[in-house]
C-alpha positions as CSV (number, residue, x, y, z in Angstrom):
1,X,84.8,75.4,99.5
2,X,81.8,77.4,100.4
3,X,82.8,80.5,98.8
4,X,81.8,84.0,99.8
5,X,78.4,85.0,101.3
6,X,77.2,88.6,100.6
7,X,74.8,90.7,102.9
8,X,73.9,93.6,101.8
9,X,71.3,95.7,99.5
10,X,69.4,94.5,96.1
11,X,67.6,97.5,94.7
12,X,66.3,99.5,91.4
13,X,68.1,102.4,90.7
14,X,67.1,105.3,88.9
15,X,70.4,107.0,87.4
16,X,71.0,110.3,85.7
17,X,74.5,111.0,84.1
18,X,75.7,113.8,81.7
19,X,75.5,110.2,79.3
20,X,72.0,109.5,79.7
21,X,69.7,107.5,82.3
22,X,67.9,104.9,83.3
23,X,64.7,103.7,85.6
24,X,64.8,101.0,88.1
25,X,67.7,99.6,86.6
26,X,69.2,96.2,88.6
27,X,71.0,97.7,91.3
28,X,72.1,97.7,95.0
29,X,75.6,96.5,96.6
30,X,75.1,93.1,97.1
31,X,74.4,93.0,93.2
32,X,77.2,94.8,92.0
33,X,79.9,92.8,94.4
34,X,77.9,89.4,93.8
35,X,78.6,89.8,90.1
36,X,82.0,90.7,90.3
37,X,83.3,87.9,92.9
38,X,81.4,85.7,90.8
39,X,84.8,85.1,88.3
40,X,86.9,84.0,91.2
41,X,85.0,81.9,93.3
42,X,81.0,80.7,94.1
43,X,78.9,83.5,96.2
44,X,76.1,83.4,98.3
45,X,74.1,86.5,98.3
46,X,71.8,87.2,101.6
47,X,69.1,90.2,101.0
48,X,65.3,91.4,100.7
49,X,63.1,92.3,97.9
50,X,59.7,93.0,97.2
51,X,56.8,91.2,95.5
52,X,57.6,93.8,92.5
53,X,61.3,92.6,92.2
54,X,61.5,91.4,88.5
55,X,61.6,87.8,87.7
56,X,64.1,88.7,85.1
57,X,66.8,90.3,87.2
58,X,66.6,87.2,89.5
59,X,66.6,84.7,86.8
60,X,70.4,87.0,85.6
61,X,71.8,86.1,88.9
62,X,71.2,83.0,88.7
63,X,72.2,82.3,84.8
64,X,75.5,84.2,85.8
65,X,76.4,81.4,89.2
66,X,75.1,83.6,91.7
67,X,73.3,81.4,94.5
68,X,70.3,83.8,95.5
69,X,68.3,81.1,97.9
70,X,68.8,83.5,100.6
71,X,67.0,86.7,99.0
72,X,64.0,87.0,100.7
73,X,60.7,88.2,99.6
74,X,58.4,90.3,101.1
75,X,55.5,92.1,101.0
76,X,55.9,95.6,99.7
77,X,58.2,97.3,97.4
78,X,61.8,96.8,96.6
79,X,64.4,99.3,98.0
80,X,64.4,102.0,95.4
81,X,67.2,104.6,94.7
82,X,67.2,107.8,92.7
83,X,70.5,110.0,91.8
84,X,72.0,112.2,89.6
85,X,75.7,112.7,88.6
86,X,77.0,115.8,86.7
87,X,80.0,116.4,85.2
88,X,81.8,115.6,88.4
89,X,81.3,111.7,88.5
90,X,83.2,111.3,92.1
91,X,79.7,112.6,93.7
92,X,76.7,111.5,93.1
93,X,73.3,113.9,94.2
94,X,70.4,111.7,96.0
95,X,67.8,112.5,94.6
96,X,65.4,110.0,96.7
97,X,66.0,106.8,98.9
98,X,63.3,104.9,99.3
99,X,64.2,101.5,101.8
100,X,60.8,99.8,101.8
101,X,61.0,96.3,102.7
102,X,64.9,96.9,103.1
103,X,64.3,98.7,106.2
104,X,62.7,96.0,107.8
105,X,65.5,93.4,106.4
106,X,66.7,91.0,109.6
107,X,68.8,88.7,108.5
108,X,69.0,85.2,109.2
109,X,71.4,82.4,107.8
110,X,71.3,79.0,106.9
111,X,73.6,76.2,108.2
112,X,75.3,76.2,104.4
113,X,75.5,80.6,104.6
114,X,77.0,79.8,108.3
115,X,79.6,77.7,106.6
116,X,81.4,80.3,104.1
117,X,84.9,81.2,105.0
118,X,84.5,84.9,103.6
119,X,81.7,87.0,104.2
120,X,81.1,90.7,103.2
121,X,79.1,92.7,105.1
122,X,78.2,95.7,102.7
123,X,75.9,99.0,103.0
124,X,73.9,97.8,105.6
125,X,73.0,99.1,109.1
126,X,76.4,98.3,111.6
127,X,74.0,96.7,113.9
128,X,72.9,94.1,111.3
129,X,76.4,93.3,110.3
130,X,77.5,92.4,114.2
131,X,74.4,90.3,113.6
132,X,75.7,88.5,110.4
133,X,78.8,88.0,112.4
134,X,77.2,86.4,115.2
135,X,75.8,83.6,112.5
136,X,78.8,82.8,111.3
137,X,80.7,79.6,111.9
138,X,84.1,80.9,112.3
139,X,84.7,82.8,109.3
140,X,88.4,82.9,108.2
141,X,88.1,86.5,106.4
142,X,85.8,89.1,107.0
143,X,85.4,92.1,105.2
144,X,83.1,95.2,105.1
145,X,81.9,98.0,103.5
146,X,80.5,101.1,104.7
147,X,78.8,104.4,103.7
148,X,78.0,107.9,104.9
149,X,73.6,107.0,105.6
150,X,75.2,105.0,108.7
151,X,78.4,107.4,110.0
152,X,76.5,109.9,110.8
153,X,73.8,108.2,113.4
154,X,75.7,104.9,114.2
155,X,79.8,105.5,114.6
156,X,79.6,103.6,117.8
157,X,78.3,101.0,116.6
158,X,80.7,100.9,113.3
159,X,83.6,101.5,115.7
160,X,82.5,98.1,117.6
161,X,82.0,96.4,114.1
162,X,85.4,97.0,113.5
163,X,87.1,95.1,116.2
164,X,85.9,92.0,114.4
165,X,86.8,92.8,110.7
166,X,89.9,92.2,108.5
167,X,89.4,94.3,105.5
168,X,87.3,97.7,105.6
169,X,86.5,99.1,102.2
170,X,85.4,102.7,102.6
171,X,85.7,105.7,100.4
172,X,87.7,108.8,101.3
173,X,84.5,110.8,102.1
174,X,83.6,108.4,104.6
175,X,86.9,108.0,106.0
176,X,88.1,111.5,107.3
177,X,84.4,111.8,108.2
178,X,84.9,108.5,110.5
179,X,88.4,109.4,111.6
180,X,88.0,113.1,111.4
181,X,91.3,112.9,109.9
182,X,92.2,115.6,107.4
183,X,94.1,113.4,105.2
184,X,93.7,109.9,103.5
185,X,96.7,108.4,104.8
186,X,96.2,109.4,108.5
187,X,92.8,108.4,107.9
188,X,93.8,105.0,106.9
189,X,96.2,104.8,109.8
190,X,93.6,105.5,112.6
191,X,90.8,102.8,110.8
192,X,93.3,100.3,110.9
193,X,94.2,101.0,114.7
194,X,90.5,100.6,115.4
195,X,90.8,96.4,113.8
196,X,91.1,95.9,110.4
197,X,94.4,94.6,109.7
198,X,94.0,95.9,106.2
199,X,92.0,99.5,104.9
200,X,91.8,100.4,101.5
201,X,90.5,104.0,100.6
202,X,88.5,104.3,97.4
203,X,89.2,107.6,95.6
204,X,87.0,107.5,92.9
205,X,88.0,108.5,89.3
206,X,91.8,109.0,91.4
207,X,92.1,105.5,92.2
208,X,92.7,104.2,95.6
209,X,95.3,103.9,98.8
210,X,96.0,100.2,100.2
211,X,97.5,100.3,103.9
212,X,98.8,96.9,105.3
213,X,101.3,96.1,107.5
214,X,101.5,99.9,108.0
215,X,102.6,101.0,104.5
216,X,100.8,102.7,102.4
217,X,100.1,101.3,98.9
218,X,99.0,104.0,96.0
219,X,97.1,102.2,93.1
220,X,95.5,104.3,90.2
221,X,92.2,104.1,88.9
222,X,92.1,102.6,84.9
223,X,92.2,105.1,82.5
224,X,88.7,105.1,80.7
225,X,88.0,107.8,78.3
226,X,84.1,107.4,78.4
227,X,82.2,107.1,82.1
228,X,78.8,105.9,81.7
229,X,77.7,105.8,84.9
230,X,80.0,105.6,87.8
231,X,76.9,103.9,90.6
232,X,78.4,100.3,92.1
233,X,82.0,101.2,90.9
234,X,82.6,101.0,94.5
235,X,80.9,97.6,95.4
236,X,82.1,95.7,92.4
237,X,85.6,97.1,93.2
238,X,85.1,95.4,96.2
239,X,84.0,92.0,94.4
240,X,87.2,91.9,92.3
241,X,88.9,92.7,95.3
242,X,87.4,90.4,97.8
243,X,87.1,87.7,95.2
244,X,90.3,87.4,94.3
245,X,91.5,87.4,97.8
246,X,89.4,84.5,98.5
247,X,91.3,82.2,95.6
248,X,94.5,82.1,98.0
249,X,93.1,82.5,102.1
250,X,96.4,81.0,103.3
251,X,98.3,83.9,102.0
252,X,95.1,86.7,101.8
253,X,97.4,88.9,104.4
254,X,100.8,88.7,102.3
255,X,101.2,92.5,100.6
256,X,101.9,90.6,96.9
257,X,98.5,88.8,97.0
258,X,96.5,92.2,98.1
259,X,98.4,94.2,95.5
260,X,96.9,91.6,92.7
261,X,93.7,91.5,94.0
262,X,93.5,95.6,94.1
263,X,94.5,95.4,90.4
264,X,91.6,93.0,89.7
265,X,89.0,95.2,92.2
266,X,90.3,98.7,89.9
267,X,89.8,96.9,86.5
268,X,85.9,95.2,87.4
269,X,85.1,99.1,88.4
270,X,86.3,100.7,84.9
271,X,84.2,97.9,83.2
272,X,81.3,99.0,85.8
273,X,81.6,102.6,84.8
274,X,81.6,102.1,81.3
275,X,77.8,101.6,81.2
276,X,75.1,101.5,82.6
277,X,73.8,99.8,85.9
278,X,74.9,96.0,85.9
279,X,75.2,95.7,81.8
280,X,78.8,94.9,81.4
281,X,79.1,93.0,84.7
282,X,76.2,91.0,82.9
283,X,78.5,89.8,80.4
284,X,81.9,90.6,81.5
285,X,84.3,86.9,81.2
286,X,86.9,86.1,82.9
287,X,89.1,86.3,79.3
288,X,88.3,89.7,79.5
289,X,88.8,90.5,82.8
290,X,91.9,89.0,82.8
291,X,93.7,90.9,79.1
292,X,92.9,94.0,81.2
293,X,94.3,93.0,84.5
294,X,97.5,92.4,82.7
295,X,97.4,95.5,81.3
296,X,97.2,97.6,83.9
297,X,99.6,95.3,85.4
298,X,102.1,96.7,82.8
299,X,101.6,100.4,83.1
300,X,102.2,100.0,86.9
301,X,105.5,98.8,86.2
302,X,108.5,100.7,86.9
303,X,111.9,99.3,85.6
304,X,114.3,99.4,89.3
305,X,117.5,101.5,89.1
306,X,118.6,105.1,89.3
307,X,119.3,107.4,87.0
């Protein structure tokens, strides 16, 4: 077993929420999904840094299982983001986005990255994901991510990535904008007509929509009284998600399987939003993870009958 190879962004993040901030904190989506999958199964992470990426943050990814032989490293800066989030943590204000060395990132994959039966292609230019694609030895599950920097200049091309993908993870922002659908559930319709056998639409603090096998699937978000910082809630959604799917691939289609693997993607976010950058996904276990699985398993629950 291979397990999953990531593509996607490593960066430093500057954050500032109503709950404080921070300064080129570890960031970027392969990161947050790398460190999420982690608990269910071995990941691969494909990306670029700089000469100035810290040793330190490199040296966590590793300590924590993460196999990071195909970050590159090259001259120049690391990608750099700055935002802010105010009261309302469903938006986040860019304040600067800085690619450096990630906009020159080509990747290229080795015979073992090749090999993994599930890869996820996350916020990285549609062009570049058809190229992962090419690479890849017959994956049995694909899945992708995708975000508003790339629907605005490159829906073509995202349309064509499609074709080829099983699972698309997109927010609801970047859905109507893709489908120009006014509502989530049309949205979800028209992505799925487009390839993916499976959408699920990310609502934030609201929780999300599963569609498969054209039903619709509501799941809420877990109820967290204090929101740190809300930045990679999305991508380590997508680990929990993704990384649980990949513990059963003969079955990843079957509704019961994707609905326990949305439960595990909704509880990694809460614990990503309930500090800052990667800090709880640092030391998050699986005992852990699992106690509030359960529990949110339990207040989904409705006892069958009528009244």
């Amino acid at each position: 077993m291979n397990g999953i190879l990531v593509v996607g962004s490593v960066a430093l993040d500057s954050v500032k929420t109503p709950e404080g901030e921070t300064h080129e904190a570890l960031g970027g989506s392969a990161v947050y999904f790398s460190l999420a999958a982690r608990h269910f199964a071995p990941v691969r992470v494909v990306g670029v840094v700089g000469a100035d990426f810290p040793d330190k943050h490199r040296k966590m990814l590793v300590d924590r299982g993460v196999d990071v032989a195909g970050l590159q490293v090259l001259p120049g800066k690391t990608f750099r983001w700055a935002g802010r989030f105010g009261k309302d943590y469903n938006r986040a204000r860019t304040l600067s986005t800085e690619l450096n060395v990630f906009e020159k990132f080509d990747p290229m994959l080795s015979e073992e990255q090749k090999a993994c039966p599930v890869v996820f292609l996350a916020n990285i230019d549609p062009d570049l994901q058809r190229n992962v694609l090419s690479q890849m030895a017959g994956p049995r599950l694909v899945a992708c991510d995708t975000m508003n920097y790339w629907i605005g200049s490159k829906k073509p091309a995202i349309k064509k990535l499609l074709s080829r993908v099983d699972i698309l993870i997109v927010n609801e922002e970047e859905a109507r904008k893709l489908t120009r659908e006014p509502s989530n559930v049309r949205a979800a319709r028209c992505l799925s007509e487009w390839g993916p056998g499976v959408v699920v639409v990310k609502k934030g603090e609201h929780g999300s929509l599963l569609f498969a096998h054209g039903r619709i699937y509501p799941f809420p978000a877990y109820p967290i009284e204090f929101v740190k910082d809300p930045t990679g809630a999305g991508d380590s959604f997508a680990g929990g998600f993704v990384g649980y799917i990949s513990t059963a691939l003969d079955k990843w289609s079957h509704v019961e399987h994707l609905k326990r693997a949305l439960a595990y993607g909704t509880v990694m976010a809460s614990f990503n939003v309930s500090d800052f950058s990667t800090r709880l996904l640092d030391s998050l276990t699986r005992q852990a993870l699992d106690e509030r699985a359960r529990l949110y398993w339990e207040m989904l629950s409705v006892p069958s009958g009528v009244l």
